[in-house]
C-alpha positions in Angstrom: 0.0 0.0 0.0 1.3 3.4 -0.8 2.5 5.9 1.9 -0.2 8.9 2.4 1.2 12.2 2.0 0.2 13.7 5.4 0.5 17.5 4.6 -1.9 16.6 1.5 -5.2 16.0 3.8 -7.5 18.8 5.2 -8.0 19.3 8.4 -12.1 19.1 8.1 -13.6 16.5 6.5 -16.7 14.3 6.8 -16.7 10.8 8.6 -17.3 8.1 6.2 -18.0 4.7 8.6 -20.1 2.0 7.6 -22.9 1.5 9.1 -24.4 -1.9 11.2 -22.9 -4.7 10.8 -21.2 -4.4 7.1 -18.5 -6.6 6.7 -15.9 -7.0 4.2 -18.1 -9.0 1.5 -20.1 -5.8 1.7 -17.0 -3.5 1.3 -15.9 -5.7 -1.9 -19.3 -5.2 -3.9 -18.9 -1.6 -3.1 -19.8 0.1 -6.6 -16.6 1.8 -8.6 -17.5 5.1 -6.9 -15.7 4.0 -4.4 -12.5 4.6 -6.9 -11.2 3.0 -10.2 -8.4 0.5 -8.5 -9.8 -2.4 -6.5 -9.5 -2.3 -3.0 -6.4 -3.6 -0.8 -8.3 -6.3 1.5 -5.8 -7.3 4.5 -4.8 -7.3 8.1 -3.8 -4.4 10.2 -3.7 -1.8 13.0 -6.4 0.7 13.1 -5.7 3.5 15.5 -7.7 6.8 16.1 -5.9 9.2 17.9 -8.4 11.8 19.4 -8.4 15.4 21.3 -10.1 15.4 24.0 -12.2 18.9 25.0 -12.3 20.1 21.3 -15.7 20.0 21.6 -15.2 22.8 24.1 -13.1 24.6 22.5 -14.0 25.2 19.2 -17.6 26.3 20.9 -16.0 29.3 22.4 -16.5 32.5 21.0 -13.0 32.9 19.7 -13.2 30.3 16.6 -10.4 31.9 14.5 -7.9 31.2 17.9 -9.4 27.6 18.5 -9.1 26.8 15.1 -5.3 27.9 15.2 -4.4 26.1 18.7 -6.1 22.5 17.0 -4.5 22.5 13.9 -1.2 23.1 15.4 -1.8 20.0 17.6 -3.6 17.7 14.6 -0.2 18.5 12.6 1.6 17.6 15.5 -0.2 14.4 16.0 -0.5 13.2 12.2 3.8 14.4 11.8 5.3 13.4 14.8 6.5 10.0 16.3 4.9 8.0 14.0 7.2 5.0 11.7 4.7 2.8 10.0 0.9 4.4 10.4 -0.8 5.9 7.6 -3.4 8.8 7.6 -6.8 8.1 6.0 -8.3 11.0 6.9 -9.4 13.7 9.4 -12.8 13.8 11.4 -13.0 16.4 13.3 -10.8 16.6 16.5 -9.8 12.7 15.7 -7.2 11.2 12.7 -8.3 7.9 11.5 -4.7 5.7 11.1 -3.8 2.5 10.0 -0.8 -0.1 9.3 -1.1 -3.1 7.2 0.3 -5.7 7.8 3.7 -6.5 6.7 4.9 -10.0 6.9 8.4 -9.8 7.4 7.6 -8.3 11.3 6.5 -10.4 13.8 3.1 -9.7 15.1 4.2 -9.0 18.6 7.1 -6.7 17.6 4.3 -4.9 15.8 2.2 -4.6 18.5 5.7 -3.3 20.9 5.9 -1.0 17.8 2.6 0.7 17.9 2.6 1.2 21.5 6.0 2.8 21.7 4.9 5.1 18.8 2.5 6.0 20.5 3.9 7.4 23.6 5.5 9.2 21.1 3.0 11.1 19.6 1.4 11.8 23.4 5.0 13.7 24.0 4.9 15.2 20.9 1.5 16.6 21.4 1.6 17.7 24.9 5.0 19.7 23.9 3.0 20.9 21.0 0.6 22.0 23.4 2.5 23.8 25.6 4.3 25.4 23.1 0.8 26.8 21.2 -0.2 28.2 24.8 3.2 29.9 25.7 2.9 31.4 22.2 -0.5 33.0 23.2 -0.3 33.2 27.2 -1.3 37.0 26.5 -4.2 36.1 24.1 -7.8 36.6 26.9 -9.8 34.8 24.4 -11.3 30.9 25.5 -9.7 29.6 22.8 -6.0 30.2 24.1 -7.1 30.0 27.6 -8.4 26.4 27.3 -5.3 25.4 25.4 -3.8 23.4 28.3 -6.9 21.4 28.9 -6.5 19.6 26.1 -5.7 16.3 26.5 -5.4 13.0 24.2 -7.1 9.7 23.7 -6.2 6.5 21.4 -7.7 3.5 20.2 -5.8 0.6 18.9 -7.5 -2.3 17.2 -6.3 -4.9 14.9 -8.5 -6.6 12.5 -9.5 -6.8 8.6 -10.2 -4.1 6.1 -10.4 -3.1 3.3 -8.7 0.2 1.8 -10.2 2.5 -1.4 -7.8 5.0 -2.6 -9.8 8.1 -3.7 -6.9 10.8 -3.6 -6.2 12.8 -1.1 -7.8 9.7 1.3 -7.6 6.1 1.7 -10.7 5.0 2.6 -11.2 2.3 5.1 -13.7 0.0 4.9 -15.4 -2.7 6.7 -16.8 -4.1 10.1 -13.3 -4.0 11.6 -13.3 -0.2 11.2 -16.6 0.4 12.7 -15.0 -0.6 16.2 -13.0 1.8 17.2 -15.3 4.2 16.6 -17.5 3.2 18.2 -15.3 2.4 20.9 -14.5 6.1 21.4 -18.0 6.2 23.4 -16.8 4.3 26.6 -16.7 3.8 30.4 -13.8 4.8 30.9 -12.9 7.8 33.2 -10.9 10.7 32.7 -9.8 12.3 29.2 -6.3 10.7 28.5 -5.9 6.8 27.9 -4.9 4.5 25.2 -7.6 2.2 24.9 -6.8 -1.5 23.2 -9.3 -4.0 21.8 -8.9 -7.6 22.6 -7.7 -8.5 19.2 -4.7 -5.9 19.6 -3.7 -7.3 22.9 -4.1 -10.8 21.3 -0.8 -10.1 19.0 0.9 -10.2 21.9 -0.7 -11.6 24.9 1.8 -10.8 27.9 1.1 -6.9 26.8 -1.5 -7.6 29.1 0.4 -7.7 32.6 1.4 -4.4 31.7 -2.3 -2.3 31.6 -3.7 -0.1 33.8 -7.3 -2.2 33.6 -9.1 -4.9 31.6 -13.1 -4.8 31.0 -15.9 -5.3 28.1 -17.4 -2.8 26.2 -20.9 -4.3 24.5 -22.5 -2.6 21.3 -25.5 -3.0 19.6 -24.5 -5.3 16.0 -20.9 -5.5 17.7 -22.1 -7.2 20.5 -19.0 -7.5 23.6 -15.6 -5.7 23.0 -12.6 -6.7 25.3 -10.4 -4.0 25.7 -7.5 -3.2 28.0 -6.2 0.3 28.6 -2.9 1.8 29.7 -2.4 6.2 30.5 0.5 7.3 27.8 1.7 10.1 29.9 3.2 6.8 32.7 
């Protein structure tokens, strides 16, 4: 699969998730709207890194300022840290990601991978962070103000998808990629986390001994979702 060029992609962009419980056969059928080459159908890492209090943020008065202080930090998320992901796209305050698999690396060096890459994009966005709001300490407005509350979230899952390439994004496609989506509605407490699905932790198992906590997650047409989570920031 080709490399996405990063500074290519917008920073707005409509979610495009399949609905229910679509699974690849679906994706396969999909009609050549979808693009002219046929699809890339494989394993691999899905992970959706995801600011937490944008919401909040861009609903101040002050939307030129927000809009400033979060792109800085989606640049710094998407450039920094990462050694295998690809982008697929931007939604929102969240960058859809993905790795396919490559068979030369052992799943459980993959997995060791991920995770170490992604302490590495926490550090790089909290500096990020800090940086935007000693850049505009003086600046009153909400937007600047609420910089340092930002925080950032991260789901990890591993499964099969499929990926359209209708430049500038690489669509993903299937049930695999409904998941972690829907698994950034959760339990869990507090605003910073990386949050792992069963089949993740499953590439490795002794990962495991290692987390913070262990529970279930049930959907409706997903049914139960093991995770496991860890806080990036330990």
């Amino acid at each position: 699969m080709a490399r996405q060029r990063i500074g290519d992609l917008l920073l707005d962009g409509p979610a495009a998730v399949a609905e229910g419980d679509a699974d690849l056969s679906a994706a396969q059928t999909l009609p050549r709207a979808f693009g002219d080459e046929a699809p890339d159908i494989g394993e691999g890492v899905i992970v959706i890194p995801d600011i937490s209090g944008y919401t909040g943020l861009v609903s101040s008065q002050e939307l030129v300022h927000a809009h400033e202080v979060v792109t800085r930090l989606m640049k710094a998320i998407m450039h920094e840290g990462w050694e295998m992901m690809q982008v697929s796209k931007l939604i929102g305050d969240a960058v859809l990601m993905y790795c396919p698999r490559h068979e030369e690396v052992e799943l459980g060096d993959l997995q060791r991978s991920v995770v170490r890459q992604i302490r590495a994009v926490y550090q790089a966005f909290v500096d990020e962070r800090d940086r935007t709001f000693q850049d505009r300490r003086i600046c009153a407005c909400p937007g600047c103000q609420q910089a340092p509350d930002l925080e950032l979230k991260f789901v990890v899952h591993w499964g099969e998808f499929a990926v359209y390439h209708i430049e500038p994004f690489q669509e993903l496609m299937g049930r695999e990629v409904i998941v972690p989506f829907r698994l950034l509605k959760n339990q869990l407490e507090g605003d910073r986390y990386v949050l792992m699905t069963g089949e993740f932790m499953d590439l490795d198992p002794a990962i495991r001994a290692d987390l913070d906590g262990t529970g279930v997650e049930s959907y409706a047409h997903l049914g139960d979702v093991e995770i496991g989570w860890f806080d990036p920031a330990a």
